[in-house]
N, CA and C of each residue as an Amber inpcrd file, in Angstrom:
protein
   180
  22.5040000  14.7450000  14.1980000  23.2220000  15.8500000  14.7710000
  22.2860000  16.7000000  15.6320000  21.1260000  17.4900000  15.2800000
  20.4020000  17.7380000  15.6130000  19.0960000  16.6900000  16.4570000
  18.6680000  16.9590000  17.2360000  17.8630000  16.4470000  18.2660000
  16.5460000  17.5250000  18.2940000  15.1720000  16.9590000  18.6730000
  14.1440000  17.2870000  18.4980000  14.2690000  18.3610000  19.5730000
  14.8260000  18.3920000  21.0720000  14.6410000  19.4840000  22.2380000
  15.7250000  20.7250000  21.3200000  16.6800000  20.3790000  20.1420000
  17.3350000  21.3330000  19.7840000  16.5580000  22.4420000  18.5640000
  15.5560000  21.4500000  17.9000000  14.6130000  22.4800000  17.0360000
  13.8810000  23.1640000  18.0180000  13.4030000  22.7100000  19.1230000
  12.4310000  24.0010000  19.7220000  13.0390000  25.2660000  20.5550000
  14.3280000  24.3950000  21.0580000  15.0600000  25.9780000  21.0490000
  15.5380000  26.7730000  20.3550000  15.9530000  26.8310000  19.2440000
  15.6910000  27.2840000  17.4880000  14.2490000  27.9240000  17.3280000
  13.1220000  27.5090000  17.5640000  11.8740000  27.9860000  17.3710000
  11.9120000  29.1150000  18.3070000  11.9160000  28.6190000  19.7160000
  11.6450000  29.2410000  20.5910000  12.5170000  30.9240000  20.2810000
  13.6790000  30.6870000  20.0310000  14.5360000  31.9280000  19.4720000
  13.9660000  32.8260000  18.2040000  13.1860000  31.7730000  17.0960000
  12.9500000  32.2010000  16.1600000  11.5990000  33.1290000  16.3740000
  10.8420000  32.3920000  17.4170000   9.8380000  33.0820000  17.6270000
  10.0870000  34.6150000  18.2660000  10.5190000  34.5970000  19.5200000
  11.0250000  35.8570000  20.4700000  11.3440000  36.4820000  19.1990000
  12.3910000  36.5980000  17.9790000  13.3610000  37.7020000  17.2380000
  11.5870000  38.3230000  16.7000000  11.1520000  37.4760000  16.3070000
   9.6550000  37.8980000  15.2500000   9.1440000  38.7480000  16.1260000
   8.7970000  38.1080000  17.0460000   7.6480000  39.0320000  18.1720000
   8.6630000  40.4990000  18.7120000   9.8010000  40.5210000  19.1070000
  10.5760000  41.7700000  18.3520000  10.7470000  42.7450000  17.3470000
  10.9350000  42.0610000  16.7410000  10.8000000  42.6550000  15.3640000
   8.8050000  43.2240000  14.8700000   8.2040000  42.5280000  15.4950000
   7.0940000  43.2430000  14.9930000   6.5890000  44.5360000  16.3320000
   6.9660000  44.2910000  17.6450000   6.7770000  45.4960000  18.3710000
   7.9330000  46.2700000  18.1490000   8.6910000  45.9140000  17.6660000
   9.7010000  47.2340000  17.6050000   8.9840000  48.6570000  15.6140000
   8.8760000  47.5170000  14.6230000   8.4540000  47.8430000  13.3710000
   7.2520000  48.0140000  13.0310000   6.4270000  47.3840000  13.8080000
   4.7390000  47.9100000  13.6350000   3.9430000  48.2970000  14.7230000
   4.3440000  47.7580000  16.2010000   3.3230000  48.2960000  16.9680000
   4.1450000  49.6100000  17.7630000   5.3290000  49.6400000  17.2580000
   6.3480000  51.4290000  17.5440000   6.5430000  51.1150000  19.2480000
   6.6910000  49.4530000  19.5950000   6.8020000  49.7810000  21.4990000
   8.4900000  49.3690000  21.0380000   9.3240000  50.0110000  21.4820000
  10.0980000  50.1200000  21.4300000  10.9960000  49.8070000  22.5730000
  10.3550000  50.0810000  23.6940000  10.4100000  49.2730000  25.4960000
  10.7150000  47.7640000  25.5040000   9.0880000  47.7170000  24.7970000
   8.9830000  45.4280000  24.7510000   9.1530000  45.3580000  23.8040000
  10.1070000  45.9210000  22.5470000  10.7320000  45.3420000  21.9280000
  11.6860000  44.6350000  22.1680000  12.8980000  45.9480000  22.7560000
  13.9340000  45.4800000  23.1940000  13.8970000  44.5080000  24.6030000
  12.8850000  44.9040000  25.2950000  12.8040000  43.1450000  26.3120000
  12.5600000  41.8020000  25.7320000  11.7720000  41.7360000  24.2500000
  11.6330000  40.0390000  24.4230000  13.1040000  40.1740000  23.6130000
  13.5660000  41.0880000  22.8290000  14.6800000  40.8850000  21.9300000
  16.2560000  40.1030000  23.5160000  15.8040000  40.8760000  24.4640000
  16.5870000  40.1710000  25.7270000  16.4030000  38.8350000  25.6900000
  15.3340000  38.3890000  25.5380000  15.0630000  36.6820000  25.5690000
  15.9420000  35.8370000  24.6560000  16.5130000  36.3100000  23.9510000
  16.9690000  35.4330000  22.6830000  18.4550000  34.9750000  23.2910000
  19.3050000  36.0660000  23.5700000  20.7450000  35.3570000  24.0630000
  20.2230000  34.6750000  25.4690000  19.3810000  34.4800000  25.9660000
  19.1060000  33.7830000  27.4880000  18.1330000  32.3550000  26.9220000
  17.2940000  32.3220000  25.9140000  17.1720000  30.9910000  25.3710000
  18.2720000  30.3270000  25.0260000  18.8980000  31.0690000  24.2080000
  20.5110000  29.7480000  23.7530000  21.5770000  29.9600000  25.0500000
  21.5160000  30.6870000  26.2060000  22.4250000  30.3440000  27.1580000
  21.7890000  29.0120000  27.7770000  20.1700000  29.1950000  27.9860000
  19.4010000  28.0000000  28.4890000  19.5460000  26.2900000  27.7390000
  19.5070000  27.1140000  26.3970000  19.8590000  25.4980000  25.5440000
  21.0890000  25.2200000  25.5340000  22.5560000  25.8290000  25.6770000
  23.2700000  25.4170000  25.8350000  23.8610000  24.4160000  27.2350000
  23.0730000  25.2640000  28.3810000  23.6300000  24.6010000  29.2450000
  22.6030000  22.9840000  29.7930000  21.6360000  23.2480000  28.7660000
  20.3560000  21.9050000  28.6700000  21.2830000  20.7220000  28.1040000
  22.5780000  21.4360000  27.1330000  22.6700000  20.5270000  25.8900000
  24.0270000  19.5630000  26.5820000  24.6650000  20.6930000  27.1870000
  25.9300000  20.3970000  27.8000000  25.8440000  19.2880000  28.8530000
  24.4100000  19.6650000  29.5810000  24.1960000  18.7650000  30.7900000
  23.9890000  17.3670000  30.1290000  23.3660000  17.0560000  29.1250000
  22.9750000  15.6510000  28.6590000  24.2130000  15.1010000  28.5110000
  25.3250000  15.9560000  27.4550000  25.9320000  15.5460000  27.3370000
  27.3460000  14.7230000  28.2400000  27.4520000  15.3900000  29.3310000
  28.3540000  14.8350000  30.7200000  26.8470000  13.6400000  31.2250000
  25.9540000  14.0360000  31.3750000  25.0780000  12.7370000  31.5410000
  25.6780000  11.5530000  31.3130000  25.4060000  11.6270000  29.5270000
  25.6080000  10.2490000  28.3060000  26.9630000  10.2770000  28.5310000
  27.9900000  10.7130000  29.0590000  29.3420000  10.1440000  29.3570000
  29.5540000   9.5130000  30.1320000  28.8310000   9.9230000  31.6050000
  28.9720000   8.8880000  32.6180000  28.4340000   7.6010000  32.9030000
């Protein structure tokens, strides 16, 4: 079900929320918090439309 390019966009998300979550809760930037926290819905718009494309690919 899962595919190896689908764990690293999972990572890649998992990573950005962390690196959020620690400038927003320990280093108090509150600016580049909320910018990499921007990264996260634009990684899974990116993996979705990565995922979608293979998939009309492997149909044709």
């Amino acid at each position: 079900m899962f595919r190896k390019s689908d764990y690293f966009i999972l990572l890649a998300v998992m990573i950005s929320f962390f690196i959020s979550a620690y400038l927003w809760f320990v280093a108090q930037d509150r600016e580049q918090a909320i910018f990499t926290a921007i990264w996260i819905p634009a990684i899974f718009g990116f993996g979705i439309y990565f995922k979608l494309a293979a998939l009309l690919a492997r149909k044709q």
